[in-house]
KOLRO-983219 format. One record per residue (C-alpha): residue in three letters; y, x, z. Coordinates in steps of 0.02 Angstrom, whole numbers, plus 50000, padded with zeros to 5 digits. Example, Ala and Ser with C-alpha at 12.3 -4.5 7.8 and 13.67 -1.06 7.14 Angstrom:
('ALA',(49775,50615,50390));
('SER',(49947,50684,50357));
***
This chain:
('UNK',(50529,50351,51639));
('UNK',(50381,50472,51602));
('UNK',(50275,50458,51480));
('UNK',(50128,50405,51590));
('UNK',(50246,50277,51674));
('UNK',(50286,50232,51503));
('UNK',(50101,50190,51436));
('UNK',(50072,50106,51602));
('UNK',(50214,50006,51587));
('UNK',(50146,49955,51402));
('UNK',(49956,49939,51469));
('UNK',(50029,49808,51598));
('UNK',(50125,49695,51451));
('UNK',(49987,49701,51346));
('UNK',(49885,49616,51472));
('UNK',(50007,49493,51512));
('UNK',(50027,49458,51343));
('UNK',(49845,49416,51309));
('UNK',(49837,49318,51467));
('UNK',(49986,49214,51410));
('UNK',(49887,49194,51250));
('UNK',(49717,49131,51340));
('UNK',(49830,49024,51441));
('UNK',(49907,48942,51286));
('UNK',(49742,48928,51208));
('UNK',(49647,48818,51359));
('UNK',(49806,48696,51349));
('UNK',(49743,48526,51266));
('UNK',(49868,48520,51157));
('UNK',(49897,48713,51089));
('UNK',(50074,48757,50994));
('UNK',(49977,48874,50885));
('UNK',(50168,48929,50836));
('UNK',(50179,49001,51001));
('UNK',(50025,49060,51014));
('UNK',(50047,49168,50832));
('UNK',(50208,49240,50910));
('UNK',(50118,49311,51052));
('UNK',(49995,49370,50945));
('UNK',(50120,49485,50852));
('UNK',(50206,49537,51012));
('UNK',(50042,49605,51087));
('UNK',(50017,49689,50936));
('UNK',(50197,49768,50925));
('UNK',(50143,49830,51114));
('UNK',(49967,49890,51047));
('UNK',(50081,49986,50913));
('UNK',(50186,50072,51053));
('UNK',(50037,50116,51154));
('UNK',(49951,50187,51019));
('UNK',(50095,50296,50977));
('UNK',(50148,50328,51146));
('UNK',(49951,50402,51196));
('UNK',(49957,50502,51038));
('UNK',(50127,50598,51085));
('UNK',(50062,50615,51266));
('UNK',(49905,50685,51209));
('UNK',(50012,50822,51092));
***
């Protein structure tokens, strides 16, 4: 995979991620458990994007 294929790829889960997370969060009855879990993975993603844009910019 290139590395623009590569950010795209981790643009694409990031969104889905915080769309899982607004989805989660209009539910009546919210499992905050699985809404903190999301949380971290989106930011594990942000993580990987960030360092993925840096070595692409280099």
């Amino acid at each position: 995979m290139t590395t623009e294929g590569h950010i795209a790829a981790l643009e694409r889960r990031h969104q889905e991620l915080d769309r899982e997370i607004q989805a989660e969060m209009q539910r009546r009855i919210q499992d905050d458990m699985r809404i903190s879990a999301l949380k971290r993975r989106k930011l594990v993603v942000k993580d990987e994007l960030t360092k993925a844009k840096g070595a692409a910019a280099h």
